[in-house]
C-alpha positions in Angstrom: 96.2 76.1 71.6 93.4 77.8 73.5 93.4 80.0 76.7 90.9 81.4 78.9 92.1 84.3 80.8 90.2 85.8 83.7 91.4 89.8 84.6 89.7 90.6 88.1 90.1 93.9 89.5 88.4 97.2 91.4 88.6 98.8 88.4 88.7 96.6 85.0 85.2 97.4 83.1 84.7 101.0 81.7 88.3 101.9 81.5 89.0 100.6 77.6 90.1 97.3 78.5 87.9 95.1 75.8 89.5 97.5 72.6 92.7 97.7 74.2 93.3 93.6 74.4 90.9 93.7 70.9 94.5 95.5 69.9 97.1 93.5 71.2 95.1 90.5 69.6 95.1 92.2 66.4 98.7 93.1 66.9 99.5 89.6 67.2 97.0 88.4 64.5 95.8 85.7 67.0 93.2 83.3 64.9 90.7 83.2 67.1 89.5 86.5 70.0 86.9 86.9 72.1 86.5 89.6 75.2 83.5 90.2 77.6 82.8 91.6 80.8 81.6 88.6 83.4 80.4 90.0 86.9 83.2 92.2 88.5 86.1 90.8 85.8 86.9 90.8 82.3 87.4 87.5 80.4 88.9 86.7 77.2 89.3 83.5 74.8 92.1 82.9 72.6 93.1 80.9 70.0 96.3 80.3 68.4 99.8 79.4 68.4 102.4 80.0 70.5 100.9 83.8 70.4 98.6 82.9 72.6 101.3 82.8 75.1 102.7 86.2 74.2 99.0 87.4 74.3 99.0 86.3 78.0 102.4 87.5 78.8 101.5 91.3 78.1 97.4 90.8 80.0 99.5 90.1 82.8 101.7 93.2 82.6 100.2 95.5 80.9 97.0 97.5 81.2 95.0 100.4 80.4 95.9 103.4 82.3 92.9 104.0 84.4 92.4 99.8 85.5 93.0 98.5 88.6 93.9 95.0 88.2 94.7 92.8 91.1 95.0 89.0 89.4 95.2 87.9 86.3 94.4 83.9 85.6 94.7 81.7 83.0 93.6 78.2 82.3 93.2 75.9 79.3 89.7 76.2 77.4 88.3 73.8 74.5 85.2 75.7 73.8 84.7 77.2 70.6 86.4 80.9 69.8 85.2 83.7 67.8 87.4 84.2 64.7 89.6 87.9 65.3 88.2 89.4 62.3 84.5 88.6 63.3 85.5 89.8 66.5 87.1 93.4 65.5 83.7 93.8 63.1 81.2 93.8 66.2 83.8 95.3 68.7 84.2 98.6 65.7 80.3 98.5 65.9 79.9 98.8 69.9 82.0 101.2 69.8 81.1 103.4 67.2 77.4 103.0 68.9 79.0 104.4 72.2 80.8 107.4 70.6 77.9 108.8 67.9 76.1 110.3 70.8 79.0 111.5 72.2 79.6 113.4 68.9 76.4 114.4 68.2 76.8 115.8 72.1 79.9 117.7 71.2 78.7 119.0 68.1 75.5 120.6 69.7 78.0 122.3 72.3 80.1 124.1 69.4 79.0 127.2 70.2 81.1 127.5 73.5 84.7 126.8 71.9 85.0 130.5 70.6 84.5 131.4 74.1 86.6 128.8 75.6 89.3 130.0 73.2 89.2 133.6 74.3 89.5 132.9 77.6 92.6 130.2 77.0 94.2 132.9 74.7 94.1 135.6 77.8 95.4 133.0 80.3 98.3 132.4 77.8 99.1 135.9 77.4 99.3 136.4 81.0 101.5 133.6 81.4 104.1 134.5 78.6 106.0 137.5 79.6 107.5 135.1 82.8 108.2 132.3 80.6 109.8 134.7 77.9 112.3 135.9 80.9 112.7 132.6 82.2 113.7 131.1 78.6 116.0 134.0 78.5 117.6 132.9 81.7 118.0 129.4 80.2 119.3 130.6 76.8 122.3 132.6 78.9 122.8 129.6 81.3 123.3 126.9 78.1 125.9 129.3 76.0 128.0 130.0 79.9 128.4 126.2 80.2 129.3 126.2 76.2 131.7 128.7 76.3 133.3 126.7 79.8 133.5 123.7 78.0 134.8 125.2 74.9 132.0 124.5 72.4 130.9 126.9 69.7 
């Protein structure tokens, strides 16, 4: 069996959708994946058996948190489909592209957690004498609704 699914949306390219259905695909060990961005949408071929149907079942429920998905079409397809594995080796490559300079970023910017610590470490300890109070109020309330219901 092979589908063609079609995700359309105001928000469905730059929010993790490709890796994310890359996982359910996995998850299902589908034989054949494929997912690109086309235009405004996101469009994925499948191959498979009756996972394919399951694969489609969770695209049309579920989503990465920050997408904004309005429809989600499906039709038959008889091209040809990218074997998963094939698929996961160049999706782990575009991705690792995308994140090195990201990393490389962070790591030049090291410097500034020491200070960033400090001042986390002063808002904490400005914070804790109300919550140590407050605790204390919820301590007393728990053992009073112990001791009225006769538990140890």
């Amino acid at each position: 069996m092979k589908l063609k699914i079609t995700i359309t949306g105001s928000k469905v390219q730059g929010v993790g959708y490709r890796p994310y259905l890359g996982e359910v695909a996995m998850r299902l060990a589908l034989r054949g994946f494929e997912v690109y961005n086309d235009g405004n949408a996101v469009v994925i071929l499948l191959e498979g058996d009756e996972r394919v149907k399951k694969f489609l079942e969770i695209a049309s429920k579920e989503k990465p948190l920050l997408a904004m998905v309005d429809k989600v079409v499906s039709e038959e397809y008889t091209g040809e489909v990218m074997p998963l594995w094939q698929f996961a080796s160049i999706n782990t490559a575009s991705q690792m592209n995308k994140a090195i300079p990201i990393l490389l970023a962070v790591e030049k910017n090291t410097d500034t957690i020491p200070q960033i610590h400090e001042e986390i470490k002063g808002l904490r300890e400005d914070i804790q004498p109300g919550l140590v109070v407050q605790l204390g109020q919820v301590q007393a309330d728990i053992r009073a609704i112990k001791a009225r219901l006769g538990m140890p």
